[in-house]
N, C-alpha and C positions, 0 to 999 in steps of 0.2 A: 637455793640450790638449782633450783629450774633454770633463772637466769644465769647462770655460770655455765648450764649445759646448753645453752644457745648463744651463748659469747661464741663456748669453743668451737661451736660449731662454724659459726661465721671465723672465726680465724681458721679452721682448717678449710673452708673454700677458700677463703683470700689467700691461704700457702698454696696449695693446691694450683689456681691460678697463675698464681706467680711461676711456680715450678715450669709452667706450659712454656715451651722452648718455643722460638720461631718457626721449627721447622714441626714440628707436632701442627703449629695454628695452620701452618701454612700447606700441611696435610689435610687438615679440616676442611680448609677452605676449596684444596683441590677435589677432595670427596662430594662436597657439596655441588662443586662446578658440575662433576663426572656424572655425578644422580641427575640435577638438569638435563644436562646435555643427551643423557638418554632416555628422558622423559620426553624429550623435543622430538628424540628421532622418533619413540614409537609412533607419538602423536602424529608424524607426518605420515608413517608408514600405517597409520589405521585412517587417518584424512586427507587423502591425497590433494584432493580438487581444494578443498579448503585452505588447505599450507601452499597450493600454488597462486590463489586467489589474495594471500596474505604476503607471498613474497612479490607480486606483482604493484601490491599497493607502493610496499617499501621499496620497492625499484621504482615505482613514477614520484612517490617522496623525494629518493636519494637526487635522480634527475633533474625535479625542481628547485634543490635545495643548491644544486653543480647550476643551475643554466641563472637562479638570484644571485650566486656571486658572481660569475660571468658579465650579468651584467651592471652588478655593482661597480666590477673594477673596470668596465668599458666607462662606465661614469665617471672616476675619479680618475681614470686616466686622460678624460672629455676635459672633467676640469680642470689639468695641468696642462692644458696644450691651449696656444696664446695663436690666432692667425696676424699672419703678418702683411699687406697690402704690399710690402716691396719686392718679397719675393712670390707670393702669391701660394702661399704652402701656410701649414700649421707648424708653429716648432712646439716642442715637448718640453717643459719646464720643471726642475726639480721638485719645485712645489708648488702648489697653489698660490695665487698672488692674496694677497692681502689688503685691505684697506689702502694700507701707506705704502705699499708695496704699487698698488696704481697711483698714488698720488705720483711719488715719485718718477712712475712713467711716465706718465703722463708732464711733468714738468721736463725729463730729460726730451722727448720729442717736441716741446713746443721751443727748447732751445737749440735744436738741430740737429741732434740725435736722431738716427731710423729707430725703429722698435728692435730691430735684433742689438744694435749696439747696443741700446740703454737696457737691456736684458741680460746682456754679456758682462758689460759693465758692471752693471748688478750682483752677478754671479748668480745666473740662475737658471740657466740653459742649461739643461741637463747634459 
């Protein structure tokens, strides 16, 4: 008998659950947000110096986080751009060259190609 009384009990949480609309969860979840969010503010509003000290970290974080991609994509912009001795400028290439991507350059300028032609030709100048 015990066991039959703790079956139904697990099937009426599992209806119970079921029954929970999207927009009940999704009350929950904004209830939940709303208790945070004003746990945060007293907190800042009883530690002033301490929540300024803490937003300062995460401001030199977020900075570091902006000036490592910065220079990530000065990098990978570094490595799509080919100098060219004829006209004395860098040109910007759609992609990175490749292995056979130089071979291949290197075989159209030793047959009389400039670098920008055999790049062109290629189809790779951005």
């Amino acid at each position: 008998m015990e066991e039959n009384k703790v079956i139904n009990e697990v099937v009426e949480t599992v209806e119970t659950e079921q029954k929970t609309s999207w927009i009940e969860k999704g009350k929950n979840v904004g209830g939940k947000v709303l208790t945070w969010s004003k746990d945060k503010i007293n907190y800042i509003k009883e530690n002033p110096t301490e929540a300024i000290s803490k937003v300062g970290a995460a401001f030199a974080v977020g900075v570091g986080i902006l000036y490592t991609a910065k220079v990530a994509k000065n990098v990978n912009d570094l490595e799509k751009t080919v100098y060219s001795d004829d006209i004395g400028e860098g040109v910007v290439l759609k992609k990175k060259l490749n292995n056979d991507n130089k071979v291949e350059l290197d075989y159209r300028m030793k047959t009389g190609q400039t670098k920008i032609e055999a790049l062109k030709d290629m189809d790779l100048i951005k």
